[in-house]
C-alpha angles and dihedrals in degrees: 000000000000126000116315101353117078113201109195124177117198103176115304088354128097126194126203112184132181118223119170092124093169088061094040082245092302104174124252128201088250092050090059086047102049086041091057093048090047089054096038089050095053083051092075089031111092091181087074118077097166148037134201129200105207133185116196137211090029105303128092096201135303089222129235117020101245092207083062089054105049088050085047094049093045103034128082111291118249107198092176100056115068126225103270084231092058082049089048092047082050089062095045094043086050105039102123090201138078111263123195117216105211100197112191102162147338108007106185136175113334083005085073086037077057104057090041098071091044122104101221119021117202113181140182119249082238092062130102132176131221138167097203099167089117091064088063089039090260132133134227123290149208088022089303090135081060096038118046090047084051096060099021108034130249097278100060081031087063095042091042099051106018099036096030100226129168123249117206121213092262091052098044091052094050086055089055088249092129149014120219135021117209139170119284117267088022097079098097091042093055088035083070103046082053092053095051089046088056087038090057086060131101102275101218090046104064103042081060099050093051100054083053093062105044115070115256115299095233101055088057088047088059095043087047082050099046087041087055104050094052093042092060092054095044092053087059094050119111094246101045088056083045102060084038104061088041093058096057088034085062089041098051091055089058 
């Protein structure tokens, strides 16, 4: 465990939780970092079948920290280090086993990047989902632009990513988003008893089917790379700073 971010493993599971309950889970350059080892690690574990992305106190995450973003927008630009949250989507993109996304709250921003690389999505009948980058001038990320067309269509894809509306759980459950809908406070209880029920499977089997399944991981690498690179022009550009420095103007003054 280190700050923020909570690994527990309970037999062949492995959960990974987000608490950072001041900042409603907002995500810090040392909790992508400490998620991606966590998900890297499991990869050369065979005691661990499963894996379970958790969100505590309600929230799942709010997403970026925009603090993160305005120093990144105004400070000397680094072009060979990655964004820890690029290094964070790698992991995710090359995870080889079935990870669970237990969604209890708002899930904004990277937090829906999040559930849609996840293999089974269980969310709270309080959660809603939203990919609000075009309100601070920014683009999809993490192959989101390839992936949620892909499972939603193109129309609430469009409204999702380009108009930046929120989805409800319901919603997001008609659109075949997620799974299950449970009561509040119960997602990472019936996240586990999803997970045993995968664990108790042939192995080999499922990591096979599941791959199967995904599209091939080098077509979502060169989304996450085309993504990026836009995204990272867009972050410098006098709009995007703009809408930046307004949002923690306003929060400051609350």
């Amino acid at each position: 465990m280190i700050e923020h971010i909570i690994v527990t493993d309970s037999g062949a599971i492995r959960m990974i939780t987000m608490r950072r309950p001041e900042k409603k889970n907002t995500l810090t350059q040392d909790m992508y970092l400490a998620m991606s080892d966590a998900i890297n690690a499991a990869q050369s574990n065979p005691a661990i079948r499963c894996l379970i992305l958790a969100g505590r106190s309600g929230v799942f995450t709010a997403g970026n920290d925009i603090g993160d973003f305005l120093k990144a927008a105004t400070e000397a630009e680094d072009l060979a280090r990655p964004r820890n949250s690029v290094t964070f989507l790698q992991s995710l993109v090359n995870n080889r086993k079935p990870i669970i996304a237990a969604v209890d709250g708002i899930a904004i921003g990277i937090g829906m990047t999040m559930v849609v690389h996840c293999d089974y999505v269980l969310a709270s009948t309080t959660t809603t989902f939203s990919s609000p980058y075009i309100q601070y001038g920014l683009v999809p990320d993490g192959a989101t632009s390839l992936l949620v067309p892909h499972m939603v269509g193109h129309q609430r894809a469009f409204a999702m990513l380009l108009m930046g509306r929120e989805m409800s759980a319901e919603e997001a459950r008609e659109a075949g988003l997620v799974n299950q809908i449970v009561a509040p406070g119960h997602v990472e209880v019936e996240a586990l008893k999803v997970a045993r029920e995968i664990c108790a499977l042939p192995a080999d089997a499922v990591a096979v089917t599941r791959k199967l399944l995904k599209p091939p991981t080098e077509q979502i690498e060169r989304r996450i790379a085309l993504e990026n690179h836009f995204f990272a022009e867009r972050m410098r550009s006098p709009e995007a700073v703009a809408a930046f420095q307004k949002f923690l103007a306003r929060k400051a003054k609350r």
